[in-house]
N, C-alpha and C positions, 0 to 999 in steps of 0.2 A: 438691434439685430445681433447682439450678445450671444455668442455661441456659447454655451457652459462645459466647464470640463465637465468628466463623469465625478471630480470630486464634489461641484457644487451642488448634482442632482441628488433630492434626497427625496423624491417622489417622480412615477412617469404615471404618462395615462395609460391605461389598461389598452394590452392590445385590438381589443375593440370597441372601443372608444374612439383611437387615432387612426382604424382602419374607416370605420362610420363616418367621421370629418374628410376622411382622405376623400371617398368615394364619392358624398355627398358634396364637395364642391368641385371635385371633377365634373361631376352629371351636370351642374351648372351652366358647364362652359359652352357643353352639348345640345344642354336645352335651351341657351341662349342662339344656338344655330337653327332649329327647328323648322321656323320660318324660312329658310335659306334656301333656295334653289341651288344645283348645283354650278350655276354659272356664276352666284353671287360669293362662292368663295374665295373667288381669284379677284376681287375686286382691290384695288390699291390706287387711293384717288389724286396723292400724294408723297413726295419722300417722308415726311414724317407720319404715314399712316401705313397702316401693314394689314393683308389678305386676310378673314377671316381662317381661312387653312392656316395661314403661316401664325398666327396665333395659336390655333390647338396644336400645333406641331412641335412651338419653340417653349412652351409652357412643359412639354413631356419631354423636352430635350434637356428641360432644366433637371427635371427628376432623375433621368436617366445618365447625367451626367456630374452632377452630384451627390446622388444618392446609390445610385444601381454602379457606375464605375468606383465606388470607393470601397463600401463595404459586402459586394456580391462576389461569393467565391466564384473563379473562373469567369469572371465578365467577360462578354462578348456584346459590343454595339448591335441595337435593333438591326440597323443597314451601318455598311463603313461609311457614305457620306451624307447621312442626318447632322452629322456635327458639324460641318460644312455647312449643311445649307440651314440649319437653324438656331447656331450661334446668335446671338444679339448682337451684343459688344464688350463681351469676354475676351481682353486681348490674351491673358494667360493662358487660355485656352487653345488659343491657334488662331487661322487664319475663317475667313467668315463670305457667304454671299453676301454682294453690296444691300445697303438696307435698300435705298431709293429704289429697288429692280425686284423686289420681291414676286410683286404680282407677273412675271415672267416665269416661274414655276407650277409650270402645270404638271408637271411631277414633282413629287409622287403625287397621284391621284387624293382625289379628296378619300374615297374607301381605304387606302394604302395608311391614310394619314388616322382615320379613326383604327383603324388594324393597328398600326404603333400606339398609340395610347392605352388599346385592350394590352397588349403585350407589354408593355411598362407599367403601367397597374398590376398585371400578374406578378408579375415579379417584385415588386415593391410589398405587394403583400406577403408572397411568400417568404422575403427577405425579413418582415416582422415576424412571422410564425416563427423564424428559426434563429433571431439575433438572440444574445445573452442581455443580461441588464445593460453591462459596460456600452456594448454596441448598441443597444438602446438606448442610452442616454447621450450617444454621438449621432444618433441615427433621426431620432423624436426631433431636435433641433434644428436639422436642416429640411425634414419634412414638414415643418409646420413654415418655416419661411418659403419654401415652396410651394404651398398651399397657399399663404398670403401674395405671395408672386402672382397663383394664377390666378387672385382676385382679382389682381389689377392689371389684369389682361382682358378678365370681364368686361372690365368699365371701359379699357378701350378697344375692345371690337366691337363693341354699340359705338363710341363715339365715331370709330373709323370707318365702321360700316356708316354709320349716316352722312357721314362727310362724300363716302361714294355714290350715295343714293340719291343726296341733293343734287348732285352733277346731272344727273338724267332726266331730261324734260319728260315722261312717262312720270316721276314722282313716285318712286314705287312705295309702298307700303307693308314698310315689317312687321308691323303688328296691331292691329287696329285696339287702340286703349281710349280709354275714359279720362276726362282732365274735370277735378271739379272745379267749378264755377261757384266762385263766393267774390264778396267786395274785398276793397284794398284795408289792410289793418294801418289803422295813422300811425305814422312815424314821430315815436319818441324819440327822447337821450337819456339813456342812463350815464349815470357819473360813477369815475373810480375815483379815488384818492391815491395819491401816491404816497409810495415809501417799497421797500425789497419784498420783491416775488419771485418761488419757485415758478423754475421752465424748465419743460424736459421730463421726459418717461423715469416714473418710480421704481423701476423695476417688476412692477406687478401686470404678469402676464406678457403679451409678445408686443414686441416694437421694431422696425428697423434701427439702425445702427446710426441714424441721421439726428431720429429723435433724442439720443442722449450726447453727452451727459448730464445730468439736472444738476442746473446750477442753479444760482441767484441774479435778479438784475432789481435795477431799481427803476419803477416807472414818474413820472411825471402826472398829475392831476390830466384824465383825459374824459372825455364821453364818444360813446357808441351808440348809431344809431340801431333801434330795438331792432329792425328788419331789412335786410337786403332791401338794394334800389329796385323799382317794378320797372315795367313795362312805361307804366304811364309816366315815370317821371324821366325814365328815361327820355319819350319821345320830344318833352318838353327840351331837355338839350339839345334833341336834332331841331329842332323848331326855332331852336334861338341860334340856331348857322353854328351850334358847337362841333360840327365837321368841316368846318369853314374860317374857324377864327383860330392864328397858331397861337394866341396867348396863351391859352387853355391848354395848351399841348407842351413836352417836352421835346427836345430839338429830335431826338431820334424817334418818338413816337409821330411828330409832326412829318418826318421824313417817311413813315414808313405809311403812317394816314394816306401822303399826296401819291408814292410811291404805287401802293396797291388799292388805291383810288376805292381808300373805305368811305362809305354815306350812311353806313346803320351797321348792326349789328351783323355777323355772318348769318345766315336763310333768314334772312327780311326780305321779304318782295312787295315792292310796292304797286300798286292794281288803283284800276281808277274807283274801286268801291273801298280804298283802305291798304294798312299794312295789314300781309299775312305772315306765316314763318311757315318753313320745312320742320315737320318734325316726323320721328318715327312711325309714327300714324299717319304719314302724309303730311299735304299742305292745309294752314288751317289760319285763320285769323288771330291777330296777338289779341290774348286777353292780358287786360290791363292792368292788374293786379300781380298777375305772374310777377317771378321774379328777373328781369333783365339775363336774359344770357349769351354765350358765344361771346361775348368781349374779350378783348387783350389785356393784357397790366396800362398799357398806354392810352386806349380807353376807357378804361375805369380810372386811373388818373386824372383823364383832362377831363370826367363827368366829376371829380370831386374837386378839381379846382373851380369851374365852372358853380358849383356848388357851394362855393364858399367853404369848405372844408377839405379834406384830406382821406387819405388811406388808413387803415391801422396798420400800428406793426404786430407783426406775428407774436410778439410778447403781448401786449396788448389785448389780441384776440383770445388769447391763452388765457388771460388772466379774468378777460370780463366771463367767458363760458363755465367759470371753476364748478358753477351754480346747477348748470343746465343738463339734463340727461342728455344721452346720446339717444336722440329719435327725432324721425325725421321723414321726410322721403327717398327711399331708397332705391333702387334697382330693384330688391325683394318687392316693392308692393306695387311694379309693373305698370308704373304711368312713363319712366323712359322721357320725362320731361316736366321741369319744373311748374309747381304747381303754387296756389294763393296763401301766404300765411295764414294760420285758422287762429294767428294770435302766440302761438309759441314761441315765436324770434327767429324762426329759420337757422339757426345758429349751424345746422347740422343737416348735411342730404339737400336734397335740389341744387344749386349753385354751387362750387369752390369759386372760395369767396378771396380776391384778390390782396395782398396785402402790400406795403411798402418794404417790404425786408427780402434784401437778396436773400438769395441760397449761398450761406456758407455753414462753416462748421463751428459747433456747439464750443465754448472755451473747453480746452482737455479732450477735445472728441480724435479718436483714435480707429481709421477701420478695422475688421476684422482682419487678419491675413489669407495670402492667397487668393484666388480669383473673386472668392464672393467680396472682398475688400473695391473690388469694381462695381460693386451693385449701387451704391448710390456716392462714395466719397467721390468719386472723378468729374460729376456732373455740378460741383459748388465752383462755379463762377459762368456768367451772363444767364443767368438765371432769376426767377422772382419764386418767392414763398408763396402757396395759396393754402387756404386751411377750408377745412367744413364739413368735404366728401359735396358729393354730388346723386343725381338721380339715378343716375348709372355704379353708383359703389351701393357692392353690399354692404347693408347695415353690421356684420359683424368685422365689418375690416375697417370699420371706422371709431377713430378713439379721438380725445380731444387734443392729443400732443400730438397728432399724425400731421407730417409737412410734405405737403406736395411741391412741387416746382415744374413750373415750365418758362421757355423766352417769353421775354415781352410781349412780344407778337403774337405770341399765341393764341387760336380763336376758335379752335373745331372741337375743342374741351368744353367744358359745360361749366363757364367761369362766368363770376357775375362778382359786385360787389357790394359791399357795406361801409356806410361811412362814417368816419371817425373827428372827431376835433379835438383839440388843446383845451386844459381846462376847465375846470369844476361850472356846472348848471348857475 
C-alpha cells in the first residue's frame, strides 16, 4: 500500500478507465444488498460483525474522507456527523461510535445512506474531471486503495450478514445458489526443497502496505497437502472425540474449545438424519468433499496435530503457489460457499486457508504516514496469517502475496485449512 510520489508516477489510467473501476465496484456492494429487506440492514449479530448499512456507509466515509476532504476545493462533509458515526478505527482521525453498538443506528436511514454514497461518487467523479496530472497522481493512489478497501467489505458483509442469519431459527435465505456436487479429489503431498525464497509483493500493481517489503527467507525441505481438508475428513476428527481430547489442542485453543463449548464447526447442526450447515442459501446437508469451513486457527491446529502433521507457514504457502494461477471460487461466481475440488488444488477462493505464522511485520516493513499508516500496521500482534481468499472475495482483490489475519478464535470467516509436514516425500 505504497503511496507514490507524483515523481514516481510515469503513467495513470485514463480518467475513464478509473472512473468504470470506481463505479463498477461500488455497484457491487449494492447488488450484494439486493436480496436485503429493509429490516436486514440493521442486523449486527456480534461485536466483531457490523450492519449491512454500517458497511455501505463506512466504505463512502473512507472516500469521502480521504479523498473528497483532501483534494476538493471548498470541502464541505456530506452531514457534520457521518465521521462520527462511521469512523472504523482511525484514531487520527477523531473520536468514533463504539464498534460493538453499531447495529443501534437506525439513523441515518438505509435511503439516507444510499443518498451519501450517490453524493460522494458525484463528487469523486467530478473531482477526476477537474484534477491536473500532479493531483492525479496523489488522487489515483488513494482511490484505488479505497476501492480495494471496499472489497473487503464485500466479503465481510456476506460473512456478517450470515452470521446474523444463522442466529434466526426462520433460517432466512439470501440467495438461493447452486453448489456442485462432484466426489472428493485424493489427497497428495507435493514436496518443496529447501534453500532462499522471494516473499513479499514485486511492486507490480496494487498491494497493501502489510504485503511488502519482499524480502528473502530461507525454507527448510517441506510438503503440502494438494487440497484443503473436506468435510469428510474433517468429521472423522469429531468422530475420534478430537473436541474432546486437549492433547490435540494448544493450552489457549483448548481453553477457548471448553470455554465456548465448540463440538464442530460454526453452522453444523446436527439432526437425527445427519450433519447439516447454515449457509447462505439456507440450511442444507454437509457434502463431503466440500472443503471444511468456519474453523478457528485453533481448530485447524488441533485437526493437524491430530493428523500427524502441522500448518504451513505463510512463507511456505507462498512459495508452494509460485506455480498456480489465481482462480478459483470467488464471490463473482455466486455460490457464497465453498465448493468440491475439480482437481486444481484449491490453492485460491473457497476457504482462507489457516496458517502457522503470526501477523507481524515484513523485516524493513515501514507504514505509510498519517492515518492510513493505521490501516493494517497497528493490528500485527495476537493475530494469525491466513492466505488464499475465500468464496466471499472478489476474484480481482485476490493475489498470492495477499495476507489476511484474524484472532485465533476466529470462526464466522470462511477459514478452513491445508496441511502441511517437514521434509522431502
Amino acid at each position: 500500500m505504497e503511496l507514490p510520489t507524483p515523481e514516481k508516477i510515469t503513467s495513470l489510467m485514463s480518467r475513464e478507465l478509473i472512473t468504470d473501476r470506481f463505479f463498477t465496484i461500488r455497484r457491487v456492494s449494492e447488488r450484494l444488498c439486493d436480496p436485503l429487506v429493509v429490516d436486514d440492514y440493521l442486523l449486527q449479530s456480534n461485536p466483531n460483525c457490523s450492519p449491512p448499512k454500517w458497511h455501505l456507509a463506512h466504505t463512502t466515509w473512507f472516500f469521502e474522507t480521504f479523498v473528497l476532504a483532501k483534494y476538493e476545493s471548498n470541502f464541505r462533509p456530506h452531514h457534520a456527523e457521518f465521521g462520527f458515526l462511521f469512523n472504523s478505527y482511525y484514531d487520527a482521525i477523531g473520536e468514533r461510535w463504539p464498534r460493538p453498538v453499531r447495529g443501534l443506528l437506525s439513523r441515518p436511514t438505509v435511503a439516507e445512506v444510499y443518498e451519501y454514497r450517490r453524493g460522494v461518487n458525484d463528487r469523486v467523479v467530478r473531482l477526476l474531471e477537474t484534477a491536473d496530472k500532479r493531483n492525479r497522481s496523489l488522487i489515483d493512489p488513494l482511490l484505488e486503495l479505497g476501492l480495494n478497501h471496499e472489497q473487503q467489505h464485500q466479503e465481510l458483509l456476506l460473512t456478517d450478514l450470515k452470521n446474523a442469519f444463522a442466529l434466526n431459527p426462520l433460517a432466512p435465505v439470501y440467495r438461493d445458489t447452486t453448489h456442485p456436487s462432484v466426489g472428493s479429489t485424493p489427497l497428495k503431498w507435493d514436496s518443496f526443497p529447501d534453500g532462499v525464497r522471494w516473499i513479499g509483493h514485486d511492486g507490480n500493481g496494487f498491494a497493501f502496505d502489510n504485503e511488502t517489503p519482499r524480502h528473502q527467507v530461507f525454507l527448510d525441505p517441506f510438503r503440502l497437502a494438494s487440497r484443503p481438508v473436506t468435510v469428510e475428513e474433517y468429521l472423522s476428527f469429531m468422530a475420534d472425540d478430537g473436541y474432546q481430547t486437549p492433547s490435540f489442542w494448544l493450552s489457549d485453543g483448548w481453553a477457548a474449545c471448553q470455554s465456548q463449548k465448540w463440538k464442530a464447526p460454526l453452522y453444523w447442526q446436527q439432526s437425527a438424519s445427519g450433519w447439516n450447515t447454515f449457509t447462505l442459501a439456507g440450511v442444507r446437508p454437509l457434502h463431503p468433499a466440500e472443503p471444511v469451513c468456519h474453523i478457528s486457527y485453533y481448530e485447524a491446529d488441533a485437526y493437524a496435530r491430530w493428523a500427524c502433521a502441522r500448518l504451513p507457514t505463510e512463507a511456505e504457502w507462498e512459495t508452494a503457489v509460485l506455480d498456480y494461477p489465481v482462480a478459483g471460487n470467488f464471490l463473482d461466481a455466486g455460490h457464497y460457499h465453498p465448493i468440491p475440488d475439480s482437481g486444481g488444488g484449491q490453492f485460491y477462493g473457497d476457504v482462507w486457508q489457516w496458517t502457522s505464522s503470526p501477523y507481524t511485520a515484513y523485516p524493513g516493513y515501514r507504514p505509510i504516514a498519517g492515518a492510513l499508516g493505521e490501516y493494517n500496521g497497528k493490528f500485527m500482534c495476537n493475530q494469525m496469517v491466513l492466505r488464499g481468499a475465500s468464496c466471499a472475495t472478489p476474484a480481482d482483490h485476490t493475489r498470492r502475496t495477499y495476507r489476511n489475519f484474524f484472532p485465533p478464535d476466529a470462526r464466522w470467516q470462511f477459514s478452513g485449512l491445508r496441511l502441511a509436514k517437514d521434509g522431502e516425500a
